[in-house]
C-alpha positions in Angstrom: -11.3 12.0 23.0 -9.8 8.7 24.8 -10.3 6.0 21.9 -10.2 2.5 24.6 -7.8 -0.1 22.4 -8.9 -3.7 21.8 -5.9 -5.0 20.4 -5.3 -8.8 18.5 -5.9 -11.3 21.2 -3.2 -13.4 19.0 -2.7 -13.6 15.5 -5.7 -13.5 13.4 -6.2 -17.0 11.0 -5.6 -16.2 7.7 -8.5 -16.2 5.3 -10.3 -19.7 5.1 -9.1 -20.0 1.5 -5.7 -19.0 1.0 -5.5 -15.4 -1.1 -4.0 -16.4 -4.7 -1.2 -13.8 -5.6 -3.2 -11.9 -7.5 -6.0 -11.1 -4.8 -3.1 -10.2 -1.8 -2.5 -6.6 -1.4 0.2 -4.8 -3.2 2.6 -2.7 -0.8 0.5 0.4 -1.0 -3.2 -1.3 -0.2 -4.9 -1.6 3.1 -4.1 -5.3 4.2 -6.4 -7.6 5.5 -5.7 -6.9 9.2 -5.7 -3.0 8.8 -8.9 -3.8 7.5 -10.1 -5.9 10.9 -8.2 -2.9 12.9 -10.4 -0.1 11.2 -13.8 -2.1 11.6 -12.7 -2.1 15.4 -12.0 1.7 15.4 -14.7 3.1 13.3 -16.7 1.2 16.3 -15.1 2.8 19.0 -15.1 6.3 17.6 -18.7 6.7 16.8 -20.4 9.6 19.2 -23.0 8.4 22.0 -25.9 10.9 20.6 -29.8 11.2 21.1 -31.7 11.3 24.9 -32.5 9.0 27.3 -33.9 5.1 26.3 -32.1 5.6 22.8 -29.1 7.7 23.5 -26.5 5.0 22.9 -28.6 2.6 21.1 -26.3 3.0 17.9 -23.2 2.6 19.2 -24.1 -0.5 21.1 -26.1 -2.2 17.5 -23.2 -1.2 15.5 -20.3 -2.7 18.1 -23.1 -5.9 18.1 -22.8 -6.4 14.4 -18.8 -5.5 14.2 -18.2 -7.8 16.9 -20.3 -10.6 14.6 -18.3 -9.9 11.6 -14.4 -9.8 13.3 -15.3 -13.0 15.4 -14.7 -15.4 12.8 -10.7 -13.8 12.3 -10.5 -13.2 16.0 -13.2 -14.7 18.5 -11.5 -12.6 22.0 -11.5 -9.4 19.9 -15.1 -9.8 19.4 -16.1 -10.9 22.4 -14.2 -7.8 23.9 -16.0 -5.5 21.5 -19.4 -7.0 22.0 -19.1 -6.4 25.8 -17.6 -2.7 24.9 -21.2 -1.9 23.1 -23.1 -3.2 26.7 -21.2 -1.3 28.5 -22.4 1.9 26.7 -25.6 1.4 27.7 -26.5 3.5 31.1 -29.5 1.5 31.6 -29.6 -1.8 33.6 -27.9 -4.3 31.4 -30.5 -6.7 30.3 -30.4 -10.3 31.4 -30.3 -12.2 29.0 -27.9 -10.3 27.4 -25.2 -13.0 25.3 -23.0 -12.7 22.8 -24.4 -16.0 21.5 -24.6 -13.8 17.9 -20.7 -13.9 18.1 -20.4 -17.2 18.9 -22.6 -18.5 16.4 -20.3 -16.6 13.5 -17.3 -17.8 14.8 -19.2 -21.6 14.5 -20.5 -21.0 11.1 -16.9 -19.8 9.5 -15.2 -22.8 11.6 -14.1 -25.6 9.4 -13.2 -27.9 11.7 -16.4 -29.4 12.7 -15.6 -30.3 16.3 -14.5 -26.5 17.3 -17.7 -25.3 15.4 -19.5 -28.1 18.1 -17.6 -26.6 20.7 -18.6 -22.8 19.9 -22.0 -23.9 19.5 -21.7 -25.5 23.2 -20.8 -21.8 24.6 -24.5 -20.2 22.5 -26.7 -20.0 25.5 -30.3 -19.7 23.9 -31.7 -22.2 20.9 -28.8 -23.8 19.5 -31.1 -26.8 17.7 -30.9 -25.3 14.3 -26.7 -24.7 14.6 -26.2 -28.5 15.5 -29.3 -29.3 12.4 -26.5 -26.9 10.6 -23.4 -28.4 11.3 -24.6 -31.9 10.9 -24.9 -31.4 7.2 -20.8 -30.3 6.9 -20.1 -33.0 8.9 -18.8 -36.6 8.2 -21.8 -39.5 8.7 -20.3 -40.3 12.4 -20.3 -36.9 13.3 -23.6 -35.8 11.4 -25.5 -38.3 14.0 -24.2 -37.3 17.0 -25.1 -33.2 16.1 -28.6 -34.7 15.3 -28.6 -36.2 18.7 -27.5 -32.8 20.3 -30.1 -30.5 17.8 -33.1 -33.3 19.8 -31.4 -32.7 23.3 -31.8 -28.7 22.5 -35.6 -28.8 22.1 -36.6 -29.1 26.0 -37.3 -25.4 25.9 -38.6 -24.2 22.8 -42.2 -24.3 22.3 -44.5 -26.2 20.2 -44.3 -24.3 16.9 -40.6 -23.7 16.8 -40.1 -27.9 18.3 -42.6 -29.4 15.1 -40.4 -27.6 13.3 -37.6 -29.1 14.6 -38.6 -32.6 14.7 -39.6 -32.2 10.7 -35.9 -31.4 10.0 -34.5 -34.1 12.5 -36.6 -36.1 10.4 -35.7 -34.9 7.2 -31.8 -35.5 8.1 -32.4 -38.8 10.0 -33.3 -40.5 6.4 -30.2 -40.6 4.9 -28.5 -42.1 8.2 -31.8 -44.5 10.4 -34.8 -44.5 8.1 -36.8 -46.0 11.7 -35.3 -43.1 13.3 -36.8 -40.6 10.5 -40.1 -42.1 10.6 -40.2 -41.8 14.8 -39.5 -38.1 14.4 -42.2 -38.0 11.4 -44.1 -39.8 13.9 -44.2 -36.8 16.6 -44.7 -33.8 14.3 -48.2 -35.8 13.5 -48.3 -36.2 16.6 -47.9 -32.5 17.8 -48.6 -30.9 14.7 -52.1 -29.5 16.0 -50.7 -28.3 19.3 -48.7 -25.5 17.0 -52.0 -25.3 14.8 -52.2 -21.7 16.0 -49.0 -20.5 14.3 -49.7 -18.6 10.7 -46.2 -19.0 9.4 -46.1 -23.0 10.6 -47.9 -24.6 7.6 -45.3 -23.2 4.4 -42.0 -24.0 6.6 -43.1 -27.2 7.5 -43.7 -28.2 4.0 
C-alpha cells in the first residue's frame, strides 16, 4: 500500500518547557519527534472501511484530531494532514469546511501572545471566546486591545451566544475601564430577554 509522506515542514519547537535531564529520552527510547512522526503514520495507514455516507468517516475524524494535536509542534504538518483527512472523503467537500480546530491549538500552545493573535486572525468562524482567552495571558496593553477584537467578533453570532459574550467582556473590562464594564453589563440587560428562549443561558451567565 502507497503510505503518502507528510514530512517536517522545518524543525519542530522544542517542548514549551525545556525537558530536565531526567525526562529526555535515553538512547534506546522513542524520542519526541519519532513520537510526532508515528502519530502522522498511524494516521495515514488506517483502512478506508464501511459503505457509502460513512465509509471514510474514521479516517477523516482521526486525521482531524491528529492534525489538532501535532499543530502546536508543527502548524504546516497539521495543516497538511488536516487537508489529507478531506480529501478522503468522496462526497462533495463541505463548505464550510476549515481547519480553524488546528489553528485554534496552535494559538492556545503559543506563548507569544501576538503570534497566538495572529493564528487566531487565520480561525474563520467565532473567534470571540479565543481573543476573551488570550486577553487573560496577556500584558494589561495587550489584554484591552484582544477585548476590543473578542466585541468586533460578535456581528454574527446570535443573541444567546452574544449575551454571553457581552457578560464576559464585562466581567474582563473591570479590572482595566470600570465605565466600560458597566456599558457591556448595560447591554446583556438590555438583550438578556431576546436570548430568554435558551435553557442552558441562565447557569452560564451566572
Amino acid at each position: 500500500m502507497h503510505v503518502p509522506v507528510l514530512a517536517p515542514a522545518a524543525p519542530l519547537r522544542p517542548p514549551r518547557k525545556d525537558p530536565s535531564p531526567r525526562s529526555r529520552p535515553r538512547p534506546d527510547e522513542t524520542s519526541y519527534e519519532e513520537l510526532l512522526d508515528l502519530l502522522v503514520e498511524s494516521v495515514l495507514t488506517i483502512p478506508r472501511h464501511g459503505t457509502d455516507y460513512y465509509r471514510d468517516a474514521g479516517a477523516q475524524s482521526a486525521a482531524e484530531s491528529a492534525a489538532q494535536l501535532l499543530a502546536p509542534h508543527d502548524l504546516e504538518r497539521a495543516l497538511r494532514l488536516w487537508r489529507h483527512g478531506q480529501e478522503l472523503s468522496e462526497r462533495a467537500p463541505r463548505p464550510e469546511a476549515e481547519p480553524d480546530a488546528v489553528y485554534r491549538a496552535a494559538a492556545v500552545a503559543e506563548q507569544d501572545v501576538d503570534r497566538a493573535r495572529v493564528l487566531i486572525g487565520r480561525i474563520s468562524g467565532e473567534r470571540w471566546t479565543d481573543y476573551l482567552d488570550l486577553a487573560e495571558r496577556a500584558d494589561s496593553g495587550r489584554s484591552t486591545e484582544l477585548l476590543w477584537a473578542a466585541e468586533r467578533s460578535l456581528d454574527t453570532v446570535g443573541p444567546a451566544v452574544r449575551v454571553l459574550a457581552l457578560s464576559r467582556l464585562a466581567s474582563a473590562w473591570a479590572t482595566y475601564d470600570p465605565d466600560t464594564s458597566r456599558r457591556f453589563l448595560a447591554e446583556v440587560l438590555a438583550q438578556v430577554f431576546d436570548a430568554g428562549e435558551e435553557e442552558k443561558l441562565a447557569p452560564q451567565l451566572t
